[in-house]
N, C-alpha and C positions, 0 to 999 in steps of 0.2 A: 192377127198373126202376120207374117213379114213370106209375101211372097218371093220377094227378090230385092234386092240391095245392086244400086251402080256405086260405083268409086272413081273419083277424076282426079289427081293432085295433092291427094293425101299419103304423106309418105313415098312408097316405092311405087304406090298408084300412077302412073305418069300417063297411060292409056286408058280410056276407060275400059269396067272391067264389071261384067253383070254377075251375083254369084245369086242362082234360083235356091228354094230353099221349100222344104218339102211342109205339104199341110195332111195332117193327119185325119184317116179316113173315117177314125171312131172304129173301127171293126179287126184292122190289123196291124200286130205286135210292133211296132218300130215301124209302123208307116207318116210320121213327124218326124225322124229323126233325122238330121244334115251334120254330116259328119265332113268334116276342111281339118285335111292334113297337109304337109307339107313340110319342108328344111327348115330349119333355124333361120332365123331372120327373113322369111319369105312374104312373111305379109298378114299372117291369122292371124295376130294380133292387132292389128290394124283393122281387120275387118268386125271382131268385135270391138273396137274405140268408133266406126265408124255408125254399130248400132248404137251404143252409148249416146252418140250425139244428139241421137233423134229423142231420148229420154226427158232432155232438157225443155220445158214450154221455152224458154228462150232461145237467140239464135246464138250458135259458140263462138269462140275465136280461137285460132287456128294459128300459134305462133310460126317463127319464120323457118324454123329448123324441122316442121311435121310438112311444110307446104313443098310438093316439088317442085323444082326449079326448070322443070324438063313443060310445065305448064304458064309458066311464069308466078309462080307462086298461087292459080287460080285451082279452087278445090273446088269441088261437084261429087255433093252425094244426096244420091235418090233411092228411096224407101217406098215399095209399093203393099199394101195389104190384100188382105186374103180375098177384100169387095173388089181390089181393084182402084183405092184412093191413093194416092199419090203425096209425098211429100219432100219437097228437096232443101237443102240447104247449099248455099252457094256463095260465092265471095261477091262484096259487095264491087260495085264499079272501080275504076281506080287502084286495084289490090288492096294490101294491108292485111292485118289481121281479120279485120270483122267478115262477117258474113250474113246476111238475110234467109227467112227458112220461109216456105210459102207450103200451102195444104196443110193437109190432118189426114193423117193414118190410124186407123183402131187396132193399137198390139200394145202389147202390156208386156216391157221387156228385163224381166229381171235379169242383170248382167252378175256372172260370178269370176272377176279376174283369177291369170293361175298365183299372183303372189296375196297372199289370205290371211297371212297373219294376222291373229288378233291378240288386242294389247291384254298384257295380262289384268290389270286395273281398270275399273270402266265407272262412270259415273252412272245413275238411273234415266233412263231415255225411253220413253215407249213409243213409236211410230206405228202406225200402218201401214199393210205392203204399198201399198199407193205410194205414202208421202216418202217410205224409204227409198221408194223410185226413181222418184223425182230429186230428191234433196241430195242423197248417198249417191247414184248410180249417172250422174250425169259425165258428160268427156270431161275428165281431170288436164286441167294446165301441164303437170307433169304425172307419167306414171308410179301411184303410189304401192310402198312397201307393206303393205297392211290393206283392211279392208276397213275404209274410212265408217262411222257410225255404228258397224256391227252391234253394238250396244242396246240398240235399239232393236234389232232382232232379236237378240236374247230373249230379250223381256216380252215380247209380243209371245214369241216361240213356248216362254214356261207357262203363257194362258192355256197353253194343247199339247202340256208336256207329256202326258201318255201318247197323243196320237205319234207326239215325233219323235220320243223314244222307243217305239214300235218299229218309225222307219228306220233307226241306227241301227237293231237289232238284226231285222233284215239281212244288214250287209255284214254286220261283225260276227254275227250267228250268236252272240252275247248279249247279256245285260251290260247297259251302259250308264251307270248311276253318277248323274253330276244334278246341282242343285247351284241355285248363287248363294251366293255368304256375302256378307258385307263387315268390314272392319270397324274399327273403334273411330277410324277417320273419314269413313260415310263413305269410302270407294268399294264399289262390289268386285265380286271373283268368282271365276266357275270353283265350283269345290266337285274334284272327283274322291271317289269310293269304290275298294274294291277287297275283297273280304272285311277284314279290321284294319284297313291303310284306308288314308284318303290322304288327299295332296292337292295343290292348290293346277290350276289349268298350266300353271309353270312347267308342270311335271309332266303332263301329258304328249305324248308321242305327234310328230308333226302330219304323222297319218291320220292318227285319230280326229286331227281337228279339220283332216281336211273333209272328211268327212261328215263331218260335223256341219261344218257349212258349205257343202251341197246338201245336205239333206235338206238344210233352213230355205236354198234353193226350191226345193220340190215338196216340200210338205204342205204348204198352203198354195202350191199353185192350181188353179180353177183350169177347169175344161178348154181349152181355147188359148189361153195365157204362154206367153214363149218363157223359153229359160235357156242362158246364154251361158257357156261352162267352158271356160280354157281349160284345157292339160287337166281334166278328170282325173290322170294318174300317176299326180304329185306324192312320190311319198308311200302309194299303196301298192300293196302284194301280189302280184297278178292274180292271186285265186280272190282278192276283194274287188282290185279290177273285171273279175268275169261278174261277182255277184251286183256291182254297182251299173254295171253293163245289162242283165236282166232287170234293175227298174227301170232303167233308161228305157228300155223296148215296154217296158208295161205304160209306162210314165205316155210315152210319145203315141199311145194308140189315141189318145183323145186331147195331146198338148201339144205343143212345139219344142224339142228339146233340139239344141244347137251345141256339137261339140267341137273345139279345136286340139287335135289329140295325136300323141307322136307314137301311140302304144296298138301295137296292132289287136288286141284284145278289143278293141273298140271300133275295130271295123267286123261287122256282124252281115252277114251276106242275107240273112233269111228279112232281115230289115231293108235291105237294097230291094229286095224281090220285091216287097210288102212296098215297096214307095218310096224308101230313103232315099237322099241325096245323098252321092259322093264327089266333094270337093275336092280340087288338089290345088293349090296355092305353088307355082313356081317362084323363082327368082332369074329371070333371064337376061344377063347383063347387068343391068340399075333396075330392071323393070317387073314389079309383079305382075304375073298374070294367073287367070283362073282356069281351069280343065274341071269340066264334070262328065262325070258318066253317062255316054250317052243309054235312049232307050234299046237301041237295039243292039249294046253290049249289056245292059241288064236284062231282055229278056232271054238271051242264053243261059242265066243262071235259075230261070223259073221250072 
């Protein structure tokens, strides 16, 4: 799990910038949960690409228009885990794009961007959450439209399609009946059902799917494991906002749930009490910076 993350020259990063990040105690409700909010183009985005990085066993490169120029194009980010190991990634001498990454951290970060589409067509891919980690989830060249592989969680996800149709239920308070179907030209599709209608994932609501995958987020994540979630409330109701908001709090008693969230429904005080972090990402000038809450304005709320 990821005690704290620096940022040097990434983006609007131009100062460094420590953002701590809460470990959950095993005992109480939303005591893993780190919640970074902030304006539009302040930087949350950035500081999830910034854990993405660390995803990659390779070191990234860091084109010229993410590097600031207030650094001379020199990026610096550091990842420390929950023992206390260390891992940075840094530009190499000379500038440029490359960069070198030195140590090992143990977190297991599965990232879930806020734009998630998924294609409607998909070939068969079966991964493990490991390799979809690693292969899917690493810093993207450019930010994509979709969620590259997803494909590959499907099929893993219909091995324990009870258990994670339990968790969609959960939040919809309904049954959620989709299955894959495959065409006459070997490309598969979610097929929903719902009395005597079924339709292809085409037709399904952009809420429902966002849905969908968070839940793929949370349903095989193990005790200990992080889970990284922009804009949770793309798309949804505020009254699914509040129910996706109590598994967050259930989720983060024994995981690391990390949200970047513009919906105040998602800032939950009895989890601040309980140990959360709360983030605030400005924008001051050109420059991001971080504010969290200190301890002695959270223990006026206990």
């Amino acid at each position: 799990m990821i005690r704290e993350l620096q940022i040097s020259g990434f983006r609007g990063f131009s100062l460094k910038q420590t953002i701590p990040f809460a470990i959950p105690n095993k005992q109480k409700l939303g005591s893993g949960l780190t919640i970074i909010t902030g304006a539009n183009n302040a930087g949350k985005t950035t500081v999830i690409e910034a854990i993405r990085a660390f995803n990659d066993s390779e070191s990234p490169s860091f084109s010229e228009g993410r590097r600031n120029i207030k650094t001379d194009g020199i990026v610096q980010l550091q990842i420390k885990d929950s023992s206390g190991n260390t891992a940075c990634i840094e530009s190499i001498p000379g500038g440029g794009s490359s960069t070198q990454k030195t140590g090992q951290v143990s977190s297991e970060n599965y990232i879930l961007p806020s734009r998630r589409a998924v294609p409607f067509e998909f070939s068969k891919s079966t991964w493990d959450k490991a390799l979809y980690i690693s292969q899917a989830q690493k810093l993207e060249n450019q930010r994509a439209s979709s969620l590259d592989h997803f494909n590959a969680r499907i099929f893993q996800i219909e091995k324990n399609k009870t258990e994670f149709d339990n968790l969609i239920t959960r939040i919809l308070g309904t049954d959620f009946k989709w299955m894959v179907e495959q065409r006459d030209s070997g490309y598969c599709y979610i097929k929903y059902s719902k009395d005597t209608v079924t339709h292809s994932s085409e037709g399904i609501g952009d809420g429902i799917w966002s849905i969908f995958t968070i839940c793929a987020a949370l349903f095989d994540a193990t005790d200990g494991s992080t889970i990284v979630i922009d804009e949770p409330e793309l798309s949804l109701h505020p009254s699914l906002q509040k129910k996706l908001m109590n598994l967050f709090m259930e989720y983060a008693k024994t995981r690391q749930v990390v949200i970047c969230t513009h919906s105040p429904y998602f800032i939950n005080w009895e989890a601040i009490i309980n140990g959360a972090q709360l983030v605030r990402i400005a924008k001051e000038g050109t420059d991001s910076k971080c504010y969290c809450l200190s301890e002695s304005c959270r223990s006026r709320f206990g």
